[in-house]
C-alpha positions in Angstrom: 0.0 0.0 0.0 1.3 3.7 -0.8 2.9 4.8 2.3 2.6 8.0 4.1 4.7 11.1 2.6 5.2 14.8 3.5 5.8 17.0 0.5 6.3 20.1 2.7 8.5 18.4 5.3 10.5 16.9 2.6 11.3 20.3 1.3 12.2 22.2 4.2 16.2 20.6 4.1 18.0 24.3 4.7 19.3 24.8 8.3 18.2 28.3 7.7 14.8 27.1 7.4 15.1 25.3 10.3 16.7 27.6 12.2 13.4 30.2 11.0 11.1 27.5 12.2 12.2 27.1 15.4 12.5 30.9 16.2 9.0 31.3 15.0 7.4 28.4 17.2 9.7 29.4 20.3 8.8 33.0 20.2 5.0 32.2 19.5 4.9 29.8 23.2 6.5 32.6 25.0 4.3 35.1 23.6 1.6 33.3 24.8 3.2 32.5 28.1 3.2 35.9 28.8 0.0 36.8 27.8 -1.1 34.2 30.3 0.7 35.3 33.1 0.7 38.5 33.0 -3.1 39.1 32.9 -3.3 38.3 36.4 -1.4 39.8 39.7 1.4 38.4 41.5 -1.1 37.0 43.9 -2.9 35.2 41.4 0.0 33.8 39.9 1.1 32.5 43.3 -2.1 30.7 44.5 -3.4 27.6 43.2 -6.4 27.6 41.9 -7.2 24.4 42.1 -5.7 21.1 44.0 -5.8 19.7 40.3 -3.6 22.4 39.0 -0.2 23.8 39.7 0.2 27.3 40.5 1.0 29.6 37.1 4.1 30.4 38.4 5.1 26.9 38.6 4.3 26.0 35.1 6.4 29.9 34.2 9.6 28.6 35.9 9.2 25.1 35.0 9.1 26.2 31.2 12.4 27.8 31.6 13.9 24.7 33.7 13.0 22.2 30.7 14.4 24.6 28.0 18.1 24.9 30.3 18.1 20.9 30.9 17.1 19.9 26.8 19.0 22.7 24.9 21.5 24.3 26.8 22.6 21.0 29.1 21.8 17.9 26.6 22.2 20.1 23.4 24.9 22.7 24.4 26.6 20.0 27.4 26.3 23.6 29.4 26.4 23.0 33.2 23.3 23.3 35.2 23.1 27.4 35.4 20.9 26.9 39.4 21.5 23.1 40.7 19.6 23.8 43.7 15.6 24.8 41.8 16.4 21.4 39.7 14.0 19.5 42.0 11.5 21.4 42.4 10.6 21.7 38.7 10.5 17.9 38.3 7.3 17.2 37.4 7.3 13.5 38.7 9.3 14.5 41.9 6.1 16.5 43.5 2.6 16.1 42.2 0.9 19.2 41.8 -1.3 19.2 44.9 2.4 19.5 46.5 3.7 22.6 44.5 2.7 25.5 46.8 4.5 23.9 49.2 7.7 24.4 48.1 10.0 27.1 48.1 9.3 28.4 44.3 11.1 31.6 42.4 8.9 34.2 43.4 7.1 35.6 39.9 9.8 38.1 38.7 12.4 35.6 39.6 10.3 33.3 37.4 10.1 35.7 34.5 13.6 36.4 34.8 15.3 32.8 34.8 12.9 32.4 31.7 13.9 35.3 29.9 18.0 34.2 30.4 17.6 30.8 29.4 15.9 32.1 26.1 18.4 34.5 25.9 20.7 32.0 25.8 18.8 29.3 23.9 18.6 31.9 20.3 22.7 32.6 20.5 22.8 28.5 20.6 20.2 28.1 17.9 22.3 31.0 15.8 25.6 28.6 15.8 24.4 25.0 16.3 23.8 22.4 13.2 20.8 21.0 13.7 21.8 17.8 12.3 24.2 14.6 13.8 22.5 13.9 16.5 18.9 12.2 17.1 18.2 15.7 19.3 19.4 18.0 16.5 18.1 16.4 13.4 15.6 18.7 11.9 15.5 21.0 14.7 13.7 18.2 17.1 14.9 19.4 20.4 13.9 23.0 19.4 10.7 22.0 18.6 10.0 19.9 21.5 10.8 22.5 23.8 8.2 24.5 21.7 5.5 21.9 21.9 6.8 21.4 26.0 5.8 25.3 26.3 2.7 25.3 24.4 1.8 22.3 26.3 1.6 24.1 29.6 0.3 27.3 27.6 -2.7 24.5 27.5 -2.4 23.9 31.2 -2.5 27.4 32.1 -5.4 28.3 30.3 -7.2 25.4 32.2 -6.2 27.2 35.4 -7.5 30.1 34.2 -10.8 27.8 33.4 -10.9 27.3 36.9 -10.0 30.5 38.6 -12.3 32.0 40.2 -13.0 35.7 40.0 -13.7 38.2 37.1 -12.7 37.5 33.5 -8.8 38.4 32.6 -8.8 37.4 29.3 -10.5 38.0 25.9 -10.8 36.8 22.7 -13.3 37.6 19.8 -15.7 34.2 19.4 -15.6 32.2 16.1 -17.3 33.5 12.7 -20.4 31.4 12.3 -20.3 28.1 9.8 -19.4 29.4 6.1 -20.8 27.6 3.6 -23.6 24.7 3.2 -24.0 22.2 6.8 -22.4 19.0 6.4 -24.6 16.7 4.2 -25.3 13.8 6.4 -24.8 13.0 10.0 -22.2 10.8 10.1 -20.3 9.6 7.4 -18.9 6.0 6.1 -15.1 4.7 6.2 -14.0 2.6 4.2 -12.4 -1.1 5.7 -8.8 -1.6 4.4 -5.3 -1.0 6.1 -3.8 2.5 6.1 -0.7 4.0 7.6 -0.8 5.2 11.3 1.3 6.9 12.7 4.7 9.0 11.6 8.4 8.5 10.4 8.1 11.3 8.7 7.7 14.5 10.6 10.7 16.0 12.2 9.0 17.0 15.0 6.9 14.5 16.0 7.1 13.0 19.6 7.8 9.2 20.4 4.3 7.8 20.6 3.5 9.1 17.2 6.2 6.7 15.8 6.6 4.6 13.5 4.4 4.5 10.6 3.0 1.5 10.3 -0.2 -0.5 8.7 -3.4 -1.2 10.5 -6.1 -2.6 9.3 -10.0 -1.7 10.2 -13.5 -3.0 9.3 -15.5 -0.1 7.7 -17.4 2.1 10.1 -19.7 5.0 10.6 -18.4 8.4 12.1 -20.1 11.3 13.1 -19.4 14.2 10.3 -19.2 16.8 13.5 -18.6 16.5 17.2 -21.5 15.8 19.3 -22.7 19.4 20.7 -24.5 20.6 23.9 -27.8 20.4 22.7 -26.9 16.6 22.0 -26.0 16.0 24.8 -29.0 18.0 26.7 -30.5 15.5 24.6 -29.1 12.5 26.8 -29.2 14.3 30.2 -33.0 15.5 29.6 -34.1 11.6 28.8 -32.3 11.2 32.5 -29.0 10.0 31.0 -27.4 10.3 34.3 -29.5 8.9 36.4 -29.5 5.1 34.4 -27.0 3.0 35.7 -27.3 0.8 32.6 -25.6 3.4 30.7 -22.6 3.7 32.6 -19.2 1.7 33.1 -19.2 0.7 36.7 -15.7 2.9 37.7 -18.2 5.9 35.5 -21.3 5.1 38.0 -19.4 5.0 40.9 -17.8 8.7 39.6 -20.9 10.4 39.1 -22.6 8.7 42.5 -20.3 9.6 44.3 -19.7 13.2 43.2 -23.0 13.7 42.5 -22.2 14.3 39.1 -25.4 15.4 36.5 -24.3 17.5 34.1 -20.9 18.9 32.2 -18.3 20.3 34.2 -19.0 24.2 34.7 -22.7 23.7 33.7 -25.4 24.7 36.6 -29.1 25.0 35.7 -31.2 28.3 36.8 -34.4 29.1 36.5 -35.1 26.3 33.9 -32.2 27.2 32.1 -28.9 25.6 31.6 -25.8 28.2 32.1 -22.2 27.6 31.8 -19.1 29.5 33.1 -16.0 30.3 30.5 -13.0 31.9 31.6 -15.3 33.7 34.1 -18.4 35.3 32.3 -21.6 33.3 32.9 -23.4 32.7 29.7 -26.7 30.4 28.8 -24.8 26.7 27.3 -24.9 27.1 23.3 -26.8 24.2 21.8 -24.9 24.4 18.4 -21.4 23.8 20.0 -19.2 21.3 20.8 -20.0 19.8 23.9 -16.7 20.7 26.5 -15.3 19.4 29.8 -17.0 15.7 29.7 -15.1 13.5 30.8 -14.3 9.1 29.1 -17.1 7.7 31.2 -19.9 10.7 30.4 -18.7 10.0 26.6 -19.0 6.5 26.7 -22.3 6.7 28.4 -23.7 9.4 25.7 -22.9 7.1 23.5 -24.2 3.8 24.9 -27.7 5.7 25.0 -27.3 7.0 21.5 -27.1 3.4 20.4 -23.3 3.8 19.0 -20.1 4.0 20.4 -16.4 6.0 21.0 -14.7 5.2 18.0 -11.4 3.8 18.6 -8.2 5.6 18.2 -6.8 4.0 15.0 -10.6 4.2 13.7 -10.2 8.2 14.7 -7.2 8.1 12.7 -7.9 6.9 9.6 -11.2 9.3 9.3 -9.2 12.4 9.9 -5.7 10.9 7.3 -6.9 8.4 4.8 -7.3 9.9 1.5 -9.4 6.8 -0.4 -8.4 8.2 -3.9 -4.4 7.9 -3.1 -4.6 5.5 -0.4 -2.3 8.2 1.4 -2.3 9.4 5.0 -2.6 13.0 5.3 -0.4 15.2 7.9 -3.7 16.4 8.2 -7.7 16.1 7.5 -7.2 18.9 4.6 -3.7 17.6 2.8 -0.3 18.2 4.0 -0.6 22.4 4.8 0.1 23.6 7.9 -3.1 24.6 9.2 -4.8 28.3 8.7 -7.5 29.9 10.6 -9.7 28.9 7.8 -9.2 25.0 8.5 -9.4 24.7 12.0 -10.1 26.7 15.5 -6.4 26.2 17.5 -3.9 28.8 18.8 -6.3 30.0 21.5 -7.5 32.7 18.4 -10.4 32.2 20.7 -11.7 31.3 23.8 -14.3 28.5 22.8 -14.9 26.0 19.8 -16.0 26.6 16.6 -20.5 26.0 16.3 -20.5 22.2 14.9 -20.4 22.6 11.1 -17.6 25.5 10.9 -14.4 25.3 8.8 -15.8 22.7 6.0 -11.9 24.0 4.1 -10.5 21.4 7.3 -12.7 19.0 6.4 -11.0 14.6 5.3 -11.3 13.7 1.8 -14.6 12.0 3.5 -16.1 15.2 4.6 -15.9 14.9 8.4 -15.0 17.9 9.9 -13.6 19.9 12.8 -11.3 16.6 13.3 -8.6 19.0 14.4 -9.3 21.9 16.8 -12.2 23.1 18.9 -12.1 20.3 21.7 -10.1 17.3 22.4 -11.7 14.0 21.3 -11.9 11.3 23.7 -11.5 7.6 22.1 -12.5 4.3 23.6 -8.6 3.1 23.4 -6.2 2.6 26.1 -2.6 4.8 25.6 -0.6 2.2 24.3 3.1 1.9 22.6 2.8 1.3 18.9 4.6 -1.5 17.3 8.6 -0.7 17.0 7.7 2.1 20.1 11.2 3.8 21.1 11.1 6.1 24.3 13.1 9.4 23.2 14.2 11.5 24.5 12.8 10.2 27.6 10.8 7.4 29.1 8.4 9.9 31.5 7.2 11.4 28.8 4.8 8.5 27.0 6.4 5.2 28.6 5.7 5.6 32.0 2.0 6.2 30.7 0.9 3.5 28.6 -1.3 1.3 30.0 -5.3 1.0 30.4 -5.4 3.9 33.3 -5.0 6.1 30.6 -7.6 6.8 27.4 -6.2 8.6 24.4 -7.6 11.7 23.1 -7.3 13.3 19.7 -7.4 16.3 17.3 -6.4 19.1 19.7 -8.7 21.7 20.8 -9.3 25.6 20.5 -6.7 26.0 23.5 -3.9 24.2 21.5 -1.1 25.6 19.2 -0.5 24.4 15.3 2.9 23.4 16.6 1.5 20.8 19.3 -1.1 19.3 17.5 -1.3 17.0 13.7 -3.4 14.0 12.5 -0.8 11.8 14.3 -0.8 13.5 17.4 -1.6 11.8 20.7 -3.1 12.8 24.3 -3.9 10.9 26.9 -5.5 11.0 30.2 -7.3 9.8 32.8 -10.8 8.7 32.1 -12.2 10.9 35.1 -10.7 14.5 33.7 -13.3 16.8 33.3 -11.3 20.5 33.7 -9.4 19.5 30.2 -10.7 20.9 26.9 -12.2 17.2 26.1 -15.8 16.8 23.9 -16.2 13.4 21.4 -17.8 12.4 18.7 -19.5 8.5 18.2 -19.4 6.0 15.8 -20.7 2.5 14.9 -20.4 -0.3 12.8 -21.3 -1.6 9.6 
């Protein structure tokens, strides 16, 4: 079968290129670091907003530690530039309910070991080859440390999620759908093998590789994510009150929490209102549904009759293109993504109403694959076949296992540099405070 290629990765051989690349995604995450932390006050950036979440000026100073240890350390061989904060910026050595606890850099001592080590990181981007080693090839410890950054640019904006108080930040919402609605519901793939997963792009991470063939039965997929007034749909027909609905660890969840409705949701005077990012505003029936977690998906869809698709299933309806028999870097060809194909880069401060960007749409016309909200799947985070750990095993390897569900196609809150066709999230199934919606499928 015809493999997967990357016309525009292929091209981009000059180390000037490169170099351009990486200054561009580097400067775009620390943009939007800033913007993040400084909309709020020292005091805000201290506290923690929620046992779930660090405090931001963890995640600030943490950004900067990761860019000394991968670039100047590994890359450059530089020694350590402050030993002693080395601990407290390991993200396995304290779990986040811990992180207030510890002696942190104050913010402007945050902001200012940042600022150096970026400093220092462009005068070593200016003068290194980015080629010899498995770091520097094609700019890939550049670009992780961009992804790393945009990453927690993603976490942050969840903490901001759950701060309480008034509204920081602003963004203008999304143009409404151009052009005609999708023409059916759901939409059929075809059976056959097709590549999954990457060899091919410089800067993918370790559980997006290799390439290799799977094979799947043909299926149904819904054409758009499955919006609120869906899944008001489900809750209104008492959706959370029906154990036979519900895994057993889901049941216990929402029993025990006492769980009936979408994270952030709350119903007043016969209406259902959300919070985002502080305002208070009625839910929007036309959008993606947000912040549900693995079981509430796979109960929506136990009552709908279908199911989660799985992740190679997922896959193949956002990258096969049935005329070539190619996988796609993307639903939309190999491009990198514009504003026209997909709602990422935190442009704005919500998804796209179901039907938007039909120019994003697979060669099978299901859209908003990539963008607006995270997409859980029914499959456990698992190694591929021919899995290496690189450049370390805590940042996939430590993960794989059925604790963890995989979720794809990025959401509104992630960059174009941290999110592709081949890209992989997991978590685990109980998350609600992520960016997470689904859509369902079924078989043949």
């Amino acid at each position: 079968m015809t493999t997967e290629t990357h016309p525009e990765t292929e091209t981009e051989t000059g180390t000037g290129r490169l170099r351009e690349r990486a200054v561009a995604a580097l400067t775009a995450a620390r943009a939007r670091t800033a913007a993040l932390t400084d909309a709020v006050d020292d005091r805000d950036l201290t506290a923690q907003h929620s046992p779930l979440m660090s405090p931001l000026v963890w995640d600030l100073a943490h950004i900067g530690n990761q860019e000394e240890l991968w670039l100047l350390r590994n890359v450059a061989g530089r020694a350590s530039m402050h030993p002693e904060i080395d601990p407290l910026y390991d993200a396995f050595e304290h779990p986040r309910a811990e992180r207030p606890k510890l002696p942190l850099l104050g913010p402007g001592a945050a902001r200012s070991y940042a600022a150096e080590v970026r400093g220092r990181v462009f005068d070593l981007l200016e003068h290194t080859p980015l080629e010899g080693t498995p770091l520097l090839d094609g700019g890939f410890a550049f670009g992780m440390i961009a992804q790393h950054e945009q990453q927690h640019d993603e976490t942050m904006l969840i903490t901001h999620q759950l701060r309480a108080g008034a509204p920081v930040l602003t963004a203008p919402d999304p143009e409404p759908p151009q052009g005609p609605p999708p023409a059916a519901a759901e939409v059929l793939v075809p059976g056959g093998p097709f590549t999954m997963g990457t060899s091919a792009e410089p800067w993918s991470l370790d559980n997006e590789r290799p390439a290799h063939t799977r094979e799947t039965a043909p299926f149904w997929i819904d054409t758009v994510p499955v919006t609120c007034g869906a899944f008001r749909a489900f809750m209104d027909d008492g959706g959370y009150g029906e154990r036979r609905w519900w895994a057993d660890a889901g049941w216990e969840q929402i029993r025990t929490h006492g769980i009936g409705a979408p994270l952030f949701w709350h119903r007043e005077g016969g209406q259902w209102l959300r919070r985002r990012f502080g305002v208070t505003e009625p839910v929007p029936e036309d959008e993606p549904v947000l912040h549900v977690s693995w079981y509430e998906a796979d109960a929506y869809a136990r009552w709908a009759g279908r199911r989660l698709p799985t992740e190679t299933e997922w896959e193949k309806a956002a990258r096969y293109d049935p005329a070539t028999g190619r996988s796609r870097r993307y639903p939309w060809g190999d491009a990198d993504p514009t504003p026209a194909h997909a709602n990422l880069g935190q442009r704005h401060l919500r998804p796209s109403r179901a039907g938007a960007h039909p120019a994003g749409a697979s060669p099978l016309g299901v859209r908003q694959l990539i963008g607006d909200v995270w997409e859980w799947t029914s499959s456990d985070f698992l190694p591929y076949p021919g899995f290496r750990a690189f450049p370390y095993r805590e940042y996939s390897e430590v993960f794989f296992g059925p604790e963890h569900k995989v979720l794809r196609g990025g959401s509104f809150a992630v960059d174009p540099v941290a999110c592709r066709g081949t890209f992989r999230n997991w978590d685990l199934p109980v998350r609600r405070q992520i960016f997470s919606g689904f859509r369902t499928a079924r078989d043949v």
